[in-house]
C-alpha positions in Angstrom: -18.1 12.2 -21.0 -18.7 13.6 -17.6 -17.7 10.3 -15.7 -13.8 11.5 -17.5 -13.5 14.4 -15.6 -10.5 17.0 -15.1 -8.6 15.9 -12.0 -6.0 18.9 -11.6 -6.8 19.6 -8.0 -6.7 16.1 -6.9 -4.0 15.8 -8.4 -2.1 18.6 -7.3 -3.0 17.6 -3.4 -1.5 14.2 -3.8 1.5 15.5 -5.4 1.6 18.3 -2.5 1.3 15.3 0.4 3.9 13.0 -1.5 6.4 15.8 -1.7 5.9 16.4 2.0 6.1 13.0 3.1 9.6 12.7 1.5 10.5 15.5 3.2 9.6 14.1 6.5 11.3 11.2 5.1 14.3 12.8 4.4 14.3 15.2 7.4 14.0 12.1 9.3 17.2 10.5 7.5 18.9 13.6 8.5 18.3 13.5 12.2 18.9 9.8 11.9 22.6 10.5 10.5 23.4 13.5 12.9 22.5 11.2 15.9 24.2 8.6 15.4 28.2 8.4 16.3 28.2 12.0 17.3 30.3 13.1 20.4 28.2 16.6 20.5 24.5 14.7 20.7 25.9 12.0 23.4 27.6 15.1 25.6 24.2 16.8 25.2 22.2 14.0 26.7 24.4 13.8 29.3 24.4 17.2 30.1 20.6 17.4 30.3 20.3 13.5 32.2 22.6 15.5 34.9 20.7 18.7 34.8 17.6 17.2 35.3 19.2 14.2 37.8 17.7 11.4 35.7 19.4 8.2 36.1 18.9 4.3 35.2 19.6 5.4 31.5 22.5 6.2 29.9 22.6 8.4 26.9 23.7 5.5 24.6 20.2 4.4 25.5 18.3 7.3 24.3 20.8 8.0 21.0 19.3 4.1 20.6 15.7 5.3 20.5 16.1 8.3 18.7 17.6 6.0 16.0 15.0 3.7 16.1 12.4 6.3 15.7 14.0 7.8 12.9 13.9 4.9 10.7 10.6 4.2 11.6 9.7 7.5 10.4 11.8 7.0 7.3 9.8 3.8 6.6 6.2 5.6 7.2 6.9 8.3 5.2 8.4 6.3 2.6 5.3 4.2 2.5 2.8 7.3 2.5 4.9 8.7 -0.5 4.3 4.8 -2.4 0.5 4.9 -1.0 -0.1 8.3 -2.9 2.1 7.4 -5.8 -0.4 4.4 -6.7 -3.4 6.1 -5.6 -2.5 8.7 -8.9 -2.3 5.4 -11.1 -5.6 3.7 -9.9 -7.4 6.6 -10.3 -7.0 6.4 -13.6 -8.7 3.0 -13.5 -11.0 2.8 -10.7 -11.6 6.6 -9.0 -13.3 5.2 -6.0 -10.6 3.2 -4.9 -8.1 5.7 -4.8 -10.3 7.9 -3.1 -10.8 5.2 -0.2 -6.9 4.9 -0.8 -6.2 8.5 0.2 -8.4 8.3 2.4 -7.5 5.3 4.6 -3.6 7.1 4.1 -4.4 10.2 5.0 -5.9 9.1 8.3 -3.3 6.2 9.0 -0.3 7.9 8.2 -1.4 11.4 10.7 -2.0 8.9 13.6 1.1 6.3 12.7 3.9 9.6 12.7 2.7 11.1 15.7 0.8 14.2 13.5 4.9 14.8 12.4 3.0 14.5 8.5 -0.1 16.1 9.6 -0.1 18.5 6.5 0.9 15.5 3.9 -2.1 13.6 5.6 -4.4 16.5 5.4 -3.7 17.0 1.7 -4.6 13.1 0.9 -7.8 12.9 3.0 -8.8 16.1 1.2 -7.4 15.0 -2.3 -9.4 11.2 -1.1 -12.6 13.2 -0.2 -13.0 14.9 -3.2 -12.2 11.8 -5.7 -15.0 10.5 -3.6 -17.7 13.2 -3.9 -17.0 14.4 -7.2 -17.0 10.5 -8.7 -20.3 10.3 -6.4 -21.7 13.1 -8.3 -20.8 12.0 -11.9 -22.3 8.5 -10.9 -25.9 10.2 -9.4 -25.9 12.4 -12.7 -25.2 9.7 -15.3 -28.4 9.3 -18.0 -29.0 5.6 -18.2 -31.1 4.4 -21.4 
């Protein structure tokens, strides 16, 4: 009976880093939308390409890679979200996985957005870390006859 353990706080963390990582997702969306077509960003990048005398790029350019980065922020976040979301069904089945799961998430996704979903990260490697430890426990303690 101890191997079926109350996982509120685990949980809860996954829950906290999905939410988060569709905010960034969303967030991201937004700054995609607000870039793209807009008079106001493309006469602000000029502005500061003058200011600061940069040339060999035009601000069409730059309004290009902020789009680009966008949706590849969209698409992390969007993946970190699904990672977490199937890491909640498989522990149900197979704690350890999810655990390694979170883990391997937690760690990829901080690196792979720059730290942008440092927190959402945080919260699966320490959601991951205690699957781990606490299913590592109720393994060592099991009575075998």
């Amino acid at each position: 009976m101890e191997a079926i353990m109350n996982q509120t706080l685990e949980k809860s963390l996954i829950f906290l880093g999905i939410s988060l990582f569709i905010l960034l997702s969303i967030g991201s969306f937004i700054l995609h939308e607000g870039t793209r077509n807009s008079e106001d960003t493309n006469n602000l990048i000029q502005s500061f390409l003058q200011d600061e005398n940069i040339t060999g790029i035009t601000p069409e350019q730059i309004i290009v890679i902020l789009s680009n980065g966008t949706i590849y922020m969209i698409i992390l976040s969007m993946l970190s979200s699904l990672v977490g979301a199937i890491s909640l069904q498989v522990m149900k089945r197979n704690v350890r996985a999810a655990g390694i799961m979170l883990i391997t998430t937690g760690i990829s996704s901080s690196l792979l957005t720059v730290f942008s979903g440092l927190i959402g990260s945080a919260a699966y490697l320490i959601a991951g870390m205690i699957v781990i430890s606490k299913n590592h426990s109720a393994t060592k303690n099991k009575i075998h006859l």
